[in-house]
N, C-alpha and C positions, 0 to 999 in steps of 0.2 A: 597518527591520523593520515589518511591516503590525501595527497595532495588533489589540486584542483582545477583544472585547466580556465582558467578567468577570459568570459568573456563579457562586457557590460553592457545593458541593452539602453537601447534610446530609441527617438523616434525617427532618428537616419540609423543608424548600426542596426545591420543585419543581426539573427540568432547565431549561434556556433552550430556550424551542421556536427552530428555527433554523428561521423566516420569510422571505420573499423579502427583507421590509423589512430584516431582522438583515444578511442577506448585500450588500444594495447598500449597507451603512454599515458592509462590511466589505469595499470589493473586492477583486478581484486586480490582482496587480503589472501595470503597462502593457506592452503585449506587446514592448516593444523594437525595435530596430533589425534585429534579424537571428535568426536562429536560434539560434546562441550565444548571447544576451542571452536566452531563453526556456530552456535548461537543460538538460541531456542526463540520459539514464535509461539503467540497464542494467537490464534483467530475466534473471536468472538463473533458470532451471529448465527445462522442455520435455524431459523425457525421451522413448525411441523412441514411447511406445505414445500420450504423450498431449502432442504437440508444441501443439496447439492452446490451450492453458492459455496460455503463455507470448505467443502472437501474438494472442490477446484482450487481456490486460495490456497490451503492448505499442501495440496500436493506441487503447486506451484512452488510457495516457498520452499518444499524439499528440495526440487528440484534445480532449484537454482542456490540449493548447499547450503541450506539451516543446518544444524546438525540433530535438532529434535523440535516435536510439533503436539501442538496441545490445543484441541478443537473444541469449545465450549460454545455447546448449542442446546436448543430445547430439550428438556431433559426427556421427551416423548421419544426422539430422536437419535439421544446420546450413544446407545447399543448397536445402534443400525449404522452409524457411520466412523463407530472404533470398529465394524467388521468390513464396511468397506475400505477404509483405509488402514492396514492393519501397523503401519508404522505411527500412527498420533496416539495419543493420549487423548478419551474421549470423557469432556463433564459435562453433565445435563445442567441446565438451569432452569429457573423457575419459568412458566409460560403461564400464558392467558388458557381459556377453556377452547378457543381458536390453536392455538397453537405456538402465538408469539411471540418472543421471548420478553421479558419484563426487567426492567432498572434493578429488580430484587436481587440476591443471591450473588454479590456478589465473594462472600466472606466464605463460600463455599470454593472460589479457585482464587482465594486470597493468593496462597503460597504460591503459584502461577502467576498472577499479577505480579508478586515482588522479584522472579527468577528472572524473566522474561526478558530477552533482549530486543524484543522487537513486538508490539501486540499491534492488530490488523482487527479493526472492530466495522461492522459492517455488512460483510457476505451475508446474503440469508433473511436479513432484516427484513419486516414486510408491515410495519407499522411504524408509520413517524413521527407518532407520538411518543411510544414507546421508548424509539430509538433513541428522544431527544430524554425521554426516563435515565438511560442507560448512560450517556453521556454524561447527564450532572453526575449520575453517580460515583461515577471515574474519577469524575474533577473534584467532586468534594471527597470522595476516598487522599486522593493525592493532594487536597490542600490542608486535610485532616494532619497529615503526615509531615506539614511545615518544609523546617529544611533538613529536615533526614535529607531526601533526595540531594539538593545545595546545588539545583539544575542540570543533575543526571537523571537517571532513570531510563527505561528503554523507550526506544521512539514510538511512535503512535500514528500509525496507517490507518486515515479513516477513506470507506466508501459507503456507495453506494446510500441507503437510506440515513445513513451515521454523517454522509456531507449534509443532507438538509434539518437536520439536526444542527452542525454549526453555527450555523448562522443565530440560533435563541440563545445558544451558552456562549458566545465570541467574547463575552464580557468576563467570560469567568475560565478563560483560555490559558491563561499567565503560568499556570502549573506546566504546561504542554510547550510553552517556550522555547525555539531553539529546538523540537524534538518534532515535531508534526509534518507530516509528511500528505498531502490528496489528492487525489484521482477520480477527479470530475470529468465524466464528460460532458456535451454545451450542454444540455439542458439542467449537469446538476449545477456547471461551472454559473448559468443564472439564475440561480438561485443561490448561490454563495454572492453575487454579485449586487443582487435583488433590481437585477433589470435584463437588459436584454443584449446579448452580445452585439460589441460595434467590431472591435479589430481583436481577432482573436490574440495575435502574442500581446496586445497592449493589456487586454481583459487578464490575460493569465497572470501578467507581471503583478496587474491590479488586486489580483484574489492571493496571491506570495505576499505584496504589504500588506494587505489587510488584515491577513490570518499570520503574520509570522509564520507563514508555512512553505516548505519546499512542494508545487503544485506540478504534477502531469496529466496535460489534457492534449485530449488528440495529438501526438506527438510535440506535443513542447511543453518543456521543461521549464520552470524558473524557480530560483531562490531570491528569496527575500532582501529588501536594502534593508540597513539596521546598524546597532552601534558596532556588531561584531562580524559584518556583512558589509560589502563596498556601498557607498554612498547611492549605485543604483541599483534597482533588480537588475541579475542574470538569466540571461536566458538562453538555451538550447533547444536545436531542433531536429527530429528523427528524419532520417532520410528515408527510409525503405517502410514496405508495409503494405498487403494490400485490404481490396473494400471487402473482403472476406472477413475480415478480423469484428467486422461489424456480425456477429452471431452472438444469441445468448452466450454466457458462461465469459466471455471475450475480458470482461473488465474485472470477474475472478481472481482469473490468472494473472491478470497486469497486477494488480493488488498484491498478489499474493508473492507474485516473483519479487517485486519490488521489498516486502516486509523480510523475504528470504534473506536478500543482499544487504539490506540493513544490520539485521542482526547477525550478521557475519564480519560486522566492524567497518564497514563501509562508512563514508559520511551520509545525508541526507539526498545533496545532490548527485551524488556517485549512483547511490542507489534506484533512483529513479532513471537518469541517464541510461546505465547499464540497461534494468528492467524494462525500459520504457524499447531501448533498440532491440530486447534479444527478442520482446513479445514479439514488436514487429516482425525479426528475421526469423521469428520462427513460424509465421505467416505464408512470406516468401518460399520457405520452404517446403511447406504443404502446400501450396500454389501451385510450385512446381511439379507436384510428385498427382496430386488430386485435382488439380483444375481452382480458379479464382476464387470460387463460391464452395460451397458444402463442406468444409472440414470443421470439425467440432473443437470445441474450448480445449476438452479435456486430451486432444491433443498437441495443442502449443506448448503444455507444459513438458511434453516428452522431448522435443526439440531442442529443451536448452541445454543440457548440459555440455553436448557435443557444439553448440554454438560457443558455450562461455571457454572448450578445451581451443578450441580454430581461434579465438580473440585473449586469450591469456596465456598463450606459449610465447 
């Protein structure tokens, strides 16, 4: 396990800025032997109307060195985005006559669920009903399953439509323990909260306890207090990043890089740290090259690699 650079938050102690220098004295796991030794992701979501969510995610996490990616979305869908992405594995699932994707099917990428070192459910969702469908069925899939798991299993990156869904199942969370990972921004972050933001690192710290989850909103980071976690939340905070980053597709890619790093052996906190600075520098670096505004999602994901080779040598 990659160690951890501890910093504990309060209401005098500052966040830990997360610096280049913080990140090379914390790098990532060696990229391995093969593809298998780098981690497989599934991203779950890409309904008819917005399959593009899911294959942002998607290439995100290659990008930031999954070593294999398995996109399960509406099965109207499924054809059109195993040929835009020609490196994932692409399963339809069951949809509404809209296009939805539905809680059903999921015994159709069972074998997916059980491989999986990192699933990203989320991208693409566009019904929150649905989505909260989708969620129990996760959790009673995996509480079906007892202690086969014994508090493993791969971590679980939820967004977008799949955070306001949290909030109905929080009660039937326990399976997800120690592995949940989300990426709220404020207005999903109040709604995990079910009010209205006051201080945003206090809010953040507050939705880390509440959800036993490792949370990145707008650049800050917190992990959870707990019996296997220090006595307070931790919390970090991104230094760089600019108001560009605010375009569609933006929090895809945060997602997706983050489920990347995950499943690459990463911890929880690692993995959002990492994710959470390179989205940003890879911001900066369209900034620089295109001007503050107008650069698209679907190019921050090309940015990382060469970011994570300048911070892991």
């Amino acid at each position: 396990m990659q160690g951890i650079p501890v910093s504990t938050h309060s209401d005098t102690a500052p966040p830990t800025l997360v610096t280049p220098s913080l990140l090379r004295d914390w790098p990532l796991p060696a990229p391995g032997e093969d593809k298998y030794s780098r981690g497989s992701v599934l991203v779950i979501g890409g309904a008819r109307a917005t399959p593009g969510a899911a294959l942002l995610a998607g290439a995100a996490a290659l990008r930031a060195g999954a070593g294999k990616l398995t996109l399960a979305v509406a099965e109207s869908v499924a054809v059109h985005v195993g040929v835009a992405l020609p490196e994932c594995g692409a399963m339809g699932l069951p949809e509404t006559a809209s296009g939805s994707v539905t809680g059903e099917g999921l015994d159709l990428i069972s074998s997916y669920l059980d491989s999986a070192d990192a699933i990203l459910v989320g991208p693409g969702l566009d019904d929150p009903d649905l989505a909260e469908d989708l969620l129990r069925a996760l959790l009673e899939r995996e509480a079906a399953a007892g202690d086969k798991n014994d508090g493993g299993g791969p971590a679980v990156v939820l967004d977008a439509f799949a955070l306001g869904a949290l909030v109905n199942v929080q009660d039937r969370c326990d399976p997800w323990k120690g592995r949940l990972i989300l990426t709220p921004n404020p207005k999903e972050a109040e709604i995990l909260l079910e009010r209205d933001l006051k201080d945003l690192p206090a809010d953040v710290a507050e939705i880390a306890d509440r959800y036993q989850a490792v949370v990145s909103c707008q650049g800050l980071i917190a992990r959870p207090s707990g019996p296997d976690a220090p006595e307070e939340s931790e919390l970090w905070k991104i230094t760089t990043g600019y108001g560009g980053l605010g375009t569609s597709g933006s929090g895809d890619v945060l997602a997706g890089a983050i489920a990347g790093l995950r499943a690459r052996g990463t911890t929880g906190p690692q993995a959002a740290c990492w994710g959470t600075h390179l989205h940003a520098a890879a911001a900066d670096r369209l900034a620089s090259r295109l001007g503050p505004l107008g650069f698209l999602a679907r190019e921050l994901a090309d940015e990382l690699p060469a970011l994570m080779l300048e911070l892991n040598t």
